[in-house]
Structures are given as structure tokens and as C-alpha cells.
N, C-alpha and C positions, 0 to 999 in steps of 0.2 A: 457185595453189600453196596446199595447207594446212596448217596447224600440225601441224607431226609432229614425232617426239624426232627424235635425231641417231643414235642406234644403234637397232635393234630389238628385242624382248625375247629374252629370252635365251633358247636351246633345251638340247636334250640333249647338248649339246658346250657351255657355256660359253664356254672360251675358243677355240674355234675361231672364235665369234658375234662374241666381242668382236674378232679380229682381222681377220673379214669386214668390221668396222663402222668398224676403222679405215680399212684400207685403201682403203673408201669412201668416208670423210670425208678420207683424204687426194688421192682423185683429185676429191674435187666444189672442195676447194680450189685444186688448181693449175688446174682448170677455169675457178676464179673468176678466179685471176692473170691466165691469158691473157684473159679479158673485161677485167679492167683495163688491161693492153698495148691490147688491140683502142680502148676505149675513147680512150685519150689519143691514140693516133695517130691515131685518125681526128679528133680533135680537132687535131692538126697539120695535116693533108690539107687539114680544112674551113678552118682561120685565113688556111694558105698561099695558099688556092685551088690544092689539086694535084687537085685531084679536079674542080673546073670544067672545070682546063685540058685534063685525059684525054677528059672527057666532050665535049667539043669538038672536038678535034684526036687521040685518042690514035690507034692504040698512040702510044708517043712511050719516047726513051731517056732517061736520067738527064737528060743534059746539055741534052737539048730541054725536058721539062720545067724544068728549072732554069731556062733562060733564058726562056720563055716564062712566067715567075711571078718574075721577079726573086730568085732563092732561088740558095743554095751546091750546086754538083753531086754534092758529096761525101757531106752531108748527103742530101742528096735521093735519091742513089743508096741510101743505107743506107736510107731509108725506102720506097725502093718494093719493096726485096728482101723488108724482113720485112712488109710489105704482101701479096705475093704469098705468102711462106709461110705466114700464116695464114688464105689463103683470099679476101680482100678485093679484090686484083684477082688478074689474071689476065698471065703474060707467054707471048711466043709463044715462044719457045725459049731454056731456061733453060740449057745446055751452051752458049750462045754466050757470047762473051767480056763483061765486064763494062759494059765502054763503051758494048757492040753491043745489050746486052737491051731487048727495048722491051715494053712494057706499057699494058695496056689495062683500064679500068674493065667491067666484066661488064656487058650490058645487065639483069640482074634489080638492078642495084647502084645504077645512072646516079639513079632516082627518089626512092630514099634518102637517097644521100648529097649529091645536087646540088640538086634541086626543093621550091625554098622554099616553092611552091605546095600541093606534095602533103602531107596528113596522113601519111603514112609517113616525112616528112624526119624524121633523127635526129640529124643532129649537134649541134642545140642539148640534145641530154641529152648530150652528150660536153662541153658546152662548162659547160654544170651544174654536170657532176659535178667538173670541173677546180674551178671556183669553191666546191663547197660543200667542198672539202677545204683551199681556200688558208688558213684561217683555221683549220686545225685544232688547234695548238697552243694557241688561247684557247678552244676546245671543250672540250679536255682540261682546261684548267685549270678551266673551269666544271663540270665534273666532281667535281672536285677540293676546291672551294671553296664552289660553286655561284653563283648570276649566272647572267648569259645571257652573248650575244654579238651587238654593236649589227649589224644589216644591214648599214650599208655595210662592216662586216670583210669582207664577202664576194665583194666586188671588182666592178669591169667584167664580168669571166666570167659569174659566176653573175646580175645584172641583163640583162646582154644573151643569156644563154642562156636563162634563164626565159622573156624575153620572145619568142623565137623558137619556144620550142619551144609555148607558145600560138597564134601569133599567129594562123597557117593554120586553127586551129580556130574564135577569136572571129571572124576574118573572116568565113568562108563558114558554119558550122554553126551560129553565136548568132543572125544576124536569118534565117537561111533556114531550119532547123529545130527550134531548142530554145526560141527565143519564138515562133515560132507556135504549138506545144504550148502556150501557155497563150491560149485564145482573146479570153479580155475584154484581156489586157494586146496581145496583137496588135492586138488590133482600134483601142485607143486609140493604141497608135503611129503607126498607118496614118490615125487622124482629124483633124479638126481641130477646133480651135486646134492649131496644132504641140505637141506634146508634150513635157513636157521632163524629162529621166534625169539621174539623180546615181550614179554610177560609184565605189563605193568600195575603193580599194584598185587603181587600176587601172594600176598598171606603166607601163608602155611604151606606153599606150595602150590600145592592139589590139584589146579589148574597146569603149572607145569609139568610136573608129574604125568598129568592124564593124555596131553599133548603128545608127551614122550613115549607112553606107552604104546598111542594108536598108532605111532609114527613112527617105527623104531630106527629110520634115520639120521631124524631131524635132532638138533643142539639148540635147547632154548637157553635163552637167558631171564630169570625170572629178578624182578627187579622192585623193590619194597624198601620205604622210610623208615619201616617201623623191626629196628635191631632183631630183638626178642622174633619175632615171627620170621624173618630169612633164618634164626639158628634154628629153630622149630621144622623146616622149610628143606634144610641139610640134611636137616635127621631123617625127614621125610624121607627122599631122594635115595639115601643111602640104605633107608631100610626098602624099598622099592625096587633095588641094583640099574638107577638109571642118573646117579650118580657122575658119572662119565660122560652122560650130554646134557647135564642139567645143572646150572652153577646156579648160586644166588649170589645177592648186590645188595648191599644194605644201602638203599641210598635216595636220593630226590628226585622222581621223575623227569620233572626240569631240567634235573642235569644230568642224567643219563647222556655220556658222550655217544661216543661207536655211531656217527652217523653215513646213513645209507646204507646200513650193512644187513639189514634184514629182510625178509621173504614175508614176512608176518609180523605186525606187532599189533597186540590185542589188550585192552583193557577189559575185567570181568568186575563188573559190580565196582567198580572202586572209582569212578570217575566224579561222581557224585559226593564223595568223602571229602574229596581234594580242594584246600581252601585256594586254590589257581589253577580252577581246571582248561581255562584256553593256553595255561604256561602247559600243563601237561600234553595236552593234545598237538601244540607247537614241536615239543618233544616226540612226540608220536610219529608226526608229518617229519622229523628231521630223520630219525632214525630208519623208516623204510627206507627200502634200496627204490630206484624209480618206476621201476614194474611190479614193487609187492603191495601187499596189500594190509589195509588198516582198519580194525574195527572193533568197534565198543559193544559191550554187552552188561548194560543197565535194567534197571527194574523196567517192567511193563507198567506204569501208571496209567491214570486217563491222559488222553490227550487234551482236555480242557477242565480246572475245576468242575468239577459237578455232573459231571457227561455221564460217567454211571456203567463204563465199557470196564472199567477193573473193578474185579471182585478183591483186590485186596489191597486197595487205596488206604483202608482204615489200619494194615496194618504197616503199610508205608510209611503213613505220619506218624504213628508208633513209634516208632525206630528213629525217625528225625526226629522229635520231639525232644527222645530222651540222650540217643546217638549221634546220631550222622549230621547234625547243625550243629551241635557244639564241637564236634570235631572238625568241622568245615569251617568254624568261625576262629579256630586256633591261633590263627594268625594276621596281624596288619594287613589290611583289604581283602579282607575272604571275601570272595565271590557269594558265600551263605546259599549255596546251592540246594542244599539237603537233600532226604534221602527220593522226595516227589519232583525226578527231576523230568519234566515234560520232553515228546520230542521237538519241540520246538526251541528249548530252553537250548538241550546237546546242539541243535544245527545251529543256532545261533554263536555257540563258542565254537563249532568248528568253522564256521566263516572265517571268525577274527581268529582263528588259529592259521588261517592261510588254504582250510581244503576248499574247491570248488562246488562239491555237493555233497549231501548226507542221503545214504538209500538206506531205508527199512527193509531186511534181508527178510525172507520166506521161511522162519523159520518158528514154527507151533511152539511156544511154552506161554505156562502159566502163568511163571513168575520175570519172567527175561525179554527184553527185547531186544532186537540183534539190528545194531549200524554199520555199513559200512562208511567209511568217510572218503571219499574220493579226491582225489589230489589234481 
């Protein structure tokens, strides 16, 4: 999507233009509504398990679905109606009586909405965007006043949706194809002495986790502010049986001690959150050992307002808007990075963080792009 006005320039009709331009911008709006409806309910579907329980057993009627997910019939009847009117399932015969209708998950739907496996699962961006909006009234107000808004305003939702809506990708794409793109640092994960990675910023895990798995030498150390998500992060680990080389730290990037003791240390998506992000990267630079290596993996933005090279600039500023600026502003002298952070913005705090140079690594995705920071 790229930066374009909202109405077009004006032609030999004026207000004809201008009233072609509304009535555009009135249907991209109620267009947006219904994605918000879509949005939240499928966020019901996925909390309930209604959408498991189709993709298993359906078609199925209100009442079967209801009992078969512990849920209200009544409720659950109203949501699998406006489910099938906008498209999301499918019922076999919509003239049968209410009680009678039964509904079925679409087979192009089933991998979406159910398969925690597949890159295409989406309902942790439903369960996100539920979260990055519960705190919206202390957004406003930081608006308002200015401040941030501390992360955990942002509930269970948005921690446990974040971490899902990764998790499928640090698992299989971070030790299978985005550190082998870089060959000197594959090649020391894979040697010996075991290897050991310092994980900053690392949620839920899942990144650690994925590290561990591809590597099954290597001992990271995954290291996060935020309480709640390193216990989450535990559990992970432990239901994973990698427990043994993967510890968490509840703690400040910043002060992350253990310096020079690492082979790797990597930031995923989190650098951008951080209200002192050249204190974090200072940390970064101390913690490597002097031959390892450091790098950041941040959104792909444009590299200049307006350039038009990210298709998903629009949902960048999304997410700062409502998230990653107010959490970036939490603190006396945030940096107010947020979530469209340029690569020029990152090499500029890696200077004053002490590294020599910033490479953009070789490495294809849609949503990420890959730093090394050089020392």
C-alpha cells in the first residue's frame, strides 16, 4: 500500500470530484468496520474454540456446537449467523429453521483460523489487536498530556497474542532459514564448544525456543522486562524439553551483566519498543564475546517517508499508533522510537551505541529486516 492523499486532485467538475472522493472514503470506511466486526469475532471463535470444534466435527448446529465447547446456544447461534453472513463459514441451508442450521468451516479457512503450525494462522493478530486497544483510554490521555503507556496496560491479550502470532515463524524460519543466511554465525551454532545466545527482548520465548531447537547444542539465555511473559517463556521451554539449555531473566536489557560471554546476541522485533534503545544496544555490544556476533531483526519499513517500497507501512503505524509509542514513551527521555523504525534511525543508535557499522543482512522476508551491527 502506498502513501496516497484521500481524495484525488481535482478535475473539470470540482465538486463533482469532491463528491466522487467522498463517497469513496465513505465506503473504504464502513469497509474498515466490517474488518473490525470480522476481526473481534474471530477473535471469539478462536478464545471459544468454535472454529476447532467445526474443523473437527462440523457442519454442526448452534446447539451442538455450544455443547461441544461448553458455550451458551443463544450466543453461539448469533455468532455463527453473522459468521456466515460475512463470509467466514459457510451453512448448508440457510431457509431451514433456526435451531436446524448447521454450518461448516470452508476448507480454504480450516488453516487460518485453526493451524497453530501454519504461517498463515491469524487469529493471534485478532487477539493483538483486541489487546492493543484495551488500554485505549491511557493512549488518549498520553496524547493528551504526553507520557507513554506501561506494557502491562496491555493485558493477557496483547502478550499472549504477540506471542502467537510469532511463534510459528521463530520456530521453523529463525534456525531453518534466516540464521543460515548468515554463514560464519551458522556455522558457530552448529560447532563446538556449545554455543551460547543471549536473546533480548524475547517474549514468550519462541524465539529462544526455536534457536534451541535448530541448534541442539547451543544454551541461550533469553532475557525480558516484562515478569508475566519470561513465566509464560518457562512454560514454554519446559513443554518443549529444551528446558536444559534455555533459561529466562526477567530483567532490563540495560543491565543485562554476563559481559563478553556470548557467541550471538540477537534482538527480534523488540528494539523498536525499548524507551532507550542505544542503552539497549550498548548492552548488546557489551555482552558479545569479541569475535561474536550481533544483530537486530526489526520491521521492514520504508526506508524514507513516502518511498512506497513497504507494502505494510500502513500496518506499522497501526501498531505504533495504538502500541509500540506508548510503550516506547513509558519512560523519562524515551527515545519515542516506535514501531516505523527506519534503517537509518537503527544505525544511528548503533553508532552512539559504540558499533562501527550497521550491514543489512541477505535475508528475503516480508515483514523483517535483518542487521548486523558490527563492532
Amino acid at each position: 500500500m502506498t502513501l496516497t492523499t484521500v481524495s484525488p486532485p481535482l478535475g473539470a467538475d470540482p465538486a463533482a470530484d469532491v463528491a466522487a472522493g467522498r463517497a469513496a472514503f465513505v465506503d473504504r470506511l464502513m469497509r474498515s468496520a466490517a474488518g473490525v466486526f470480522d476481526i473481534f469475532t474471530i477473535h471469539v471463535g478462536d478464545q471459544l474454540g468454535l472454529y476447532d470444534a467445526l474443523a473437527r466435527g462440523g457442519p454442526l448446529t448452534a446447539a451442538a456446537l455450544a455443547a461441544r465447547t461448553g458455550t451458551q446456544e443463544r450466543y453461539v447461534r448469533e455468532w455463527l449467523e453473522q459468521q456466515a453472513v460475512t463470509g467466514i463459514l459457510a451453512v448448508e441451508d440457510a431457509s431451514a429453521d433456526a435451531a436446524a442450521r448447521r454450518y461448516a468451516l470452508p476448507p480454504a479457512h480450516v488453516e487460518v483460523l485453526t493451524d497453530a503450525e501454519s504461517l498463515d494462522f491469524l487469529p493471534p493478530l485478532a487477539q493483538s489487536l483486541a489487546g492493543a486497544v484495551r488500554p485505549l483510554r491511557y493512549v488518549l490521555e498520553a496524547f493528551r498530556k504526553g507520557g507513554g503507556v506501561p506494557y502491562g496496560a496491555y493485558g493477557k491479550e496483547f502478550r499472549e497474542g504477540q506471542a502467537r502470532t510469532n511463534r510459528a515463524m521463530f520456530l521453523h524460519q529463525l534456525g531453518q532459514a534466516w540464521l543460515p543466511a548468515v554463514p560464519d554465525v551458522h556455522a558457530r551454532l552448529r560447532a563446538a564448544p556449545p554455543a551460547r545466545v543471549a536473546d533480548l527482548g524475547c517474549g514468550a520465548g519462541w524465539s529462544s525456543i526455536g534457536i534451541a531447537r535448530c541448534y541442539p547444542a547451543v544454551h541461550v539465555d533469553g532475557i525480558d522486562v516484562d515478569a508475566p511473559s519470561v513465566e509464560l517463556a518457562h512454560a514454554n521451554a519446559v513443554a518443549y524439553g529444551v528446558a536444559d539449555r534455555v533459561r529466562f531473566l526477567s530483567a532490563d536489557a540495560r543491565e543485562a551483566r554476563l559481559p563478553g560471554r556470548y557467541d550471538l546476541v540477537i534482538a527480534l522485533e523488540a528494539v523498536h519498543d525499548m524507551t532507550d534503545p542505544v542503552g539497549a544496544l550498548r548492552a548488546m555490544h557489551r555482552l558479545a564475546r569479541a569475535d561474536g556476533a550481533v544483530i537486530v531483526v526489526d520491521e521492514r519499513v520504508d526506508e524514507a517517508f513516502g518511498d512506497g517500497t513497504s507494502e505494510l507501512e500502513w500496518m506499522m503505524y497501526g501498531w505504533s499508533v495504538l502500541h509500540c509509542l506508548p510503550v516506547g514513551m513509558a519512560e523519562e527521555g524515551a527515545a519515542g522510537t516506535g514501531t516505523v523504525m527506519r534503517p537509518g534511525t537503527l544505525r544511528g543508535y548503533a553508532l552512539e551505541a559504540g558499533f562501527r557499522d550497521v550491514e543489512v543482512l541477505p535475508v528475503d522476508h516480508a515483514q523483517f529486516r535483518f542487521y548486523r551491527l558490527h563492532r
